[in-house]
C-alpha angles and dihedrals in degrees: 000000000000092000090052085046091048092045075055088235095134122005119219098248090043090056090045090057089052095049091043095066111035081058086055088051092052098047088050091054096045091056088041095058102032116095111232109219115188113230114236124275116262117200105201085050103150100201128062111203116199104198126229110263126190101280096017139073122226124233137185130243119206124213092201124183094333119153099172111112099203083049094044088047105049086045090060096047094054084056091052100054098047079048089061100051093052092056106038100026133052102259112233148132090293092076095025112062093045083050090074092081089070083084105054092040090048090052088049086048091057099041080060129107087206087205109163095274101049105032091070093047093047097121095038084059095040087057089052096048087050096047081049088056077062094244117147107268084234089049088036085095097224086116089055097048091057088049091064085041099059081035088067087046087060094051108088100192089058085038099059091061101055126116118216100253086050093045089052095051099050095040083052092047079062092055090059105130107214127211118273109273115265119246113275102229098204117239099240125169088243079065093039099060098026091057088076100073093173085077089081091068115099096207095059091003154072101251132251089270093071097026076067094058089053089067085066119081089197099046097049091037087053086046088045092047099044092050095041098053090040088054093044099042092044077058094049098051086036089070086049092062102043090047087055092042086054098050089038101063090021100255111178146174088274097070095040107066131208120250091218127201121310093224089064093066128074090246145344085271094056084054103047089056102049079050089059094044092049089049090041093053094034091059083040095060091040093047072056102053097039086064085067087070119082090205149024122213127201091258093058094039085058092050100050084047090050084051084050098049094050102054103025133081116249101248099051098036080101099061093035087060091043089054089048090061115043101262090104134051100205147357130213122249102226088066101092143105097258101173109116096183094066112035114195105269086212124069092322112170094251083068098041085068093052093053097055077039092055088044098060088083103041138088098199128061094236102119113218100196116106122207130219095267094050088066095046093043088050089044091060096046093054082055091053088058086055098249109169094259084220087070096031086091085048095053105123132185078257095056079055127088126187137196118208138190126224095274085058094242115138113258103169135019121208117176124189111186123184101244102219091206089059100037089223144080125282127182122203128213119298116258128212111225094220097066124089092254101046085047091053086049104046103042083046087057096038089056097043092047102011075215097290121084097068094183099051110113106236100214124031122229112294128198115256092242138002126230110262112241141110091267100040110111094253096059086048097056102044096039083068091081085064080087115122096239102029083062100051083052092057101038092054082046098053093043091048086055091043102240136129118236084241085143092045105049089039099056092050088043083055093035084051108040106020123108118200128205102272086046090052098054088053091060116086091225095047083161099067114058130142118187099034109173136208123287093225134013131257104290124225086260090059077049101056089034094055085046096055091044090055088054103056094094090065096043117118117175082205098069126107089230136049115196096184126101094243140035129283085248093057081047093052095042108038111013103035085065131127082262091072101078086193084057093054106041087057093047121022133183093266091051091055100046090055087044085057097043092049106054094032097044105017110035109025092175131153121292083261108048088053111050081049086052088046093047104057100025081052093053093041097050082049086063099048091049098040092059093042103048079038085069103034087055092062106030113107117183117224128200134207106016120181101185138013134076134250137202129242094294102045099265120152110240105199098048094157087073087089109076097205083054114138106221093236099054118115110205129222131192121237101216140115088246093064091045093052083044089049096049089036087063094040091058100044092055089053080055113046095026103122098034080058098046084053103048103028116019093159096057090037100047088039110039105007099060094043105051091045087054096053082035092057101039098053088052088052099048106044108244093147123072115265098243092055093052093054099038083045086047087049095047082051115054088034083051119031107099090061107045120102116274115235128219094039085130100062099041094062 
């Protein structure tokens, strides 16, 4: 054999390979044809083995030197029944992770005393002692534990050696009634963000301004769709750029080198070093060829500082786009990004080569090639049009329709997905194609598909949540928009929509200050934290939760189409909840307690009459307090003002002259003089009701009503000083026969 490996017919390695798998070969056809025969069932068996699943790893249980029988019994029924599910059921995770509990319960069987009160109400106390340990009652795993119980009734071999007293204490054990389940509070992003009190705070926080905004499903959702498709669609035409830049001064795959593959180096160091030199080399070739251009516009500035930002570390990406551009006559080598294990989901160096790679073959300077944080960034919109996230990984070019015009460009997006829970079709809500959201969608689909390959998944499958840290994937995708000019861009987004970057400016507080749980047990006073973090970060399903609680204000059970992924009984039932603060905020409890009153003690109609009442008061009352809280949420009441006007009511009309102003703040004076105007319009409403109800029902039903339920709210509940309610009560009553009366134009 030496003398075949020195004539250099066959290497070592080469010969390994070869052995290797025809001893694999042999090990799978040898499982495939052996009969597997389970041994019988032995009943004093004194160890309990929990096999290994897919995503979780096995573990024993010893029964020890216990004499107990009601101990060793129940001991051998929990075996049996894990013994029955082996043998009759596909073992998974289905059966192994709730099959953790069996420590702890066996632990709580052994601390017993097991005297004749306690040992047939075992799994009722260790239910207790698990609720004490302040765990969920559903999550407490006594259900669990009967399952495996009926389960070993089930199991004839283990049934047909029981003796009657231990058949009638397991089958008892059965019989075991749990506690009712406790309440699922839903993991929203309006709970995500607003668990971290600390965030109210101005020195390490947002304020107290924007932690309000978190208590609003639809303010924080608008702030989270506004940053997510800017960020998105700045990538996308980002790509655009550098593909361009990169036909325009003749950049190939030969300047751009390839990181290779760490097992071909000597050790991770080896490796980490040949990384920095291919960065170094690749941004010295590029700072070349950018001198071929006699110009550089923002776009491309914006690119280069997105490449930066990608492979540099974030002390040194000034000098590095200085260099680029000429400011700077050198960089050092040892500035670079050097972890392996975590590529930058962003425009890391491995997927600049795929785009000059993706552009050998086209005409045209659209790169096709989609990054890491497009995927993610995809995966959160279709969230946000409240896909089921189970199915998000499954959307396909098929589950997509398009409406084009005669040009053949795209003018509207509909998408219809099987939800796999359901077992039946949903259909979210239509997109324009010439908003930012439809355009994110629809180029991202145009570059995965390029609107062929109807059966390719669009997104892989993505983990349910990241890690939280300043180096997870999703930190490194949203602090991009840190960057000087990607921020202007939001920020004049979010002000022409007319929403706050609530979302934003809440995720890098909590990036920034925020200290998570292995950072914690680093630090010598772990105890004193005060500003802990998450563990992991909002998941797609707070996403789609927070989505469908914003729109309740807009659902209607009467309409042709839902556009929900669920039906209007799930919305009834689990989303329109005291949970949803949308919800409510659009129907409170004493809404709903009138509403009750009205139609048990008032009406007493027939069922259909009304469910037909319900139905329209009940929209009707959702568009008055919409309007209204719509209002409350964003007045804010301002004191001792020099200069400035304001309007009838006492609104500021140049609220813009503050510069922490949010752009959505309405601003009301605290003066006397507001308070006099507000009574003076509440008054005048009690009076001229009806005659305005008559003449004029739209502007009644859609401004009048309103403006009287926000007016009369902030006089009940003090939010003016004291001295201005009762200098406004006094205006008022000295004044009242001679102010100007208010609706004559719409009574005429």
């Amino acid at each position: 054999m030496e003398e075949k490996f020195k004539k250099g017919k066959r290497s070592p390695s080469k010969y390994n390979q070869e052995y290797r798998r025809a001893e694999e070969k042999s090990a799978s056809t040898l499982a495939i044809n052996k009969k597997i025969r389970p041994l019988p069932f032995q009943k004093n068996i004194t160890l309990l083995r929990i096999p290994n699943s897919e995503n979780s790893v096995g573990f024993s249980i010893e029964l020890g030197k216990e004499k107990n029988p009601y101990k060793r019994l129940l001991f051998s029924a929990l075996n049996a029944g894990i013994s029955n599910i082996l043998h009759c059921k596909n073992w998974s995770d289905t059966f192994a992770k709730p099959c953790k509990v069996l420590r702890e319960f066996w632990i709580f069987v052994q601390l017993d005393k097991f005297t004749p009160k306690s040992r047939p109400n075992i799994i009722k106390d260790f239910e207790t002692y698990r609720v004490d340990c302040n765990i969920k009652i559903q999550s407490s795993g006594a259900s669990f534990i009967i399952l495996l119980l009926k389960q070993a009734l089930e199991f004839e071999e283990f049934l047909k050696l029981l003796e009657h007293w231990e058949f009638d204490y397991i089958f008892g054990l059965t019989k075991t009634k749990l506690a009712a389940r406790d309440h699922i509070v839903p993991i929203t992003l309006n709970h995500w963000f607003s668990s971290h009190t600390w965030l109210r705070r101005d020195d390490v926080g947002i304020g107290n301004d924007l932690y309000m905004r978190l208590s609003s499903p639809k303010a924080l959702t608008d702030s989270f769709r506004v940053t997510v498709t800017t960020l998105l669609l700045t990538i996308q035409s980002s790509k655009d750029v550098i593909a361009n830049l990169f036909k325009e001064v003749a950049l190939d795959t030969t300047h751009i080198p390839s990181l290779g593959v760490s097992d071909k180096f000597e050790n991770a160091n080896a490796h980490q070093e040949y990384i920095m030199d291919s960065i170094h080399t690749f941004f010295t070739k590029l700072r070349d060829k950018l001198r071929l251009k006699e110009s550089h516009d923002e776009t491309l500035i914006l690119a280069l500082k997105l490449i930066v930002y990608s492979n540099v570390i974030s002390v040194y990406r000034k000098g590095v786009i200085d260099f680029l551009l000429g400011n700077k006559a050198s960089i050092g080598r040892r500035i670079f990004l050097t972890a392996q294990r975590n590529q930058h989901p962003i425009f890391y160096i491995t997927f600049l080569l795929k785009i000059v790679q993706s552009q050998k073959n086209q005409l045209t300077t659209i790169c096709s090639s989609v990054c890491p944080a497009e995927q993610i960034l995809f995966a959160w919109l279709m969230a946000y049009q409240t896909v089921q996230p189970s199915d998000i990984s499954k959307l396909k070019l098929s589950n997509f329709k398009f409406l084009e015009r005669r040009d053949g460009k795209v003018q509207y997006i509909e998408c219809d997905y099987f939800k796999s829970r359901a077992n039946n079709y949903y259909q979210v809500r239509t997109l324009s194609a010439y908003d930012d959201l439809g355009r994110s969608i629809l180029r991202y689909i145009q570059d995965v598909t390029e609107m062929k390959n109807s059966e390719i998944c669009l997104v892989p499958q993505l983990p349910k949540a990241f890690i939280t840290g300043t180096q997870s994937i999703v930190s490194r995708v949203l602090l991009s928009l840190e960057i000087d000019s990607l921020k202007s861009l939001l920020m004049s987004k979010l002000k022409r929509e007319r929403v706050t970057s609530v979302f934003f400016t809440a995720f890098c507080h909590l990036d920034r200050n925020g200290i998570s749980k292995f950072a914690q047990k680093r630090l010598p006073n772990s105890n004193k934290i005060e500003t802990p973090i998450r563990h992991t970060f909002f998941g797609m399903s707070s996403i789609k939760t927070s989505s469908v609680y914003a729109s309740s204000e807009s659902y209607d059970p009467t309409k042709l189409l839902n556009f929900n992924s669920h039906t209007d009984r799930t919305e009834e039932s689990s989303y329109r909840v005291c949970d949803n603060e949308e919800w409510n905020n659009i129907c409170g409890r004493v809404t709903r307690a009138v509403m009750r009153d009205l139609s048990i003690n008032v009406m007493r109609c027939s069922k259909n009459d009304r469910q037909i009442f319900n139905c329209e008061f009940t929209r009707a009352l959702e568009f008055i307090h919409l309007k209204s809280n719509h209002v409350l949420a964003t007045l804010k009441i301002v004191t001792k003002q020099d200069n400035g006007k304001v309007d009838e009511l006492g609104f500021l009309k140049n609220p813009h002259q503050y510069d922490d102003a949010l752009p959505d703040a309405i601003y009301l004076e605290d003066s006397p003089f507001t308070v006099m105007k507000l009574k003076h319009y509440v008054s005048e409403v009690e009076a001229k009701h009806k005659q305005l109800r008559s003449c004029s029902p739209e502007f009644f039903f859609s401004t009048v009503l309103p403006t009287t339920e926000w007016i009369e709210t902030i006089l009940y509940e003090d939010s003016f000083c004291t001295a201005s309610l009762k200098e406004g009560t006094l205006l008022y009553n000295q004044y009242n026969d001679i102010l100007p009366p208010h609706f004559t134009h719409k009574l005429t």
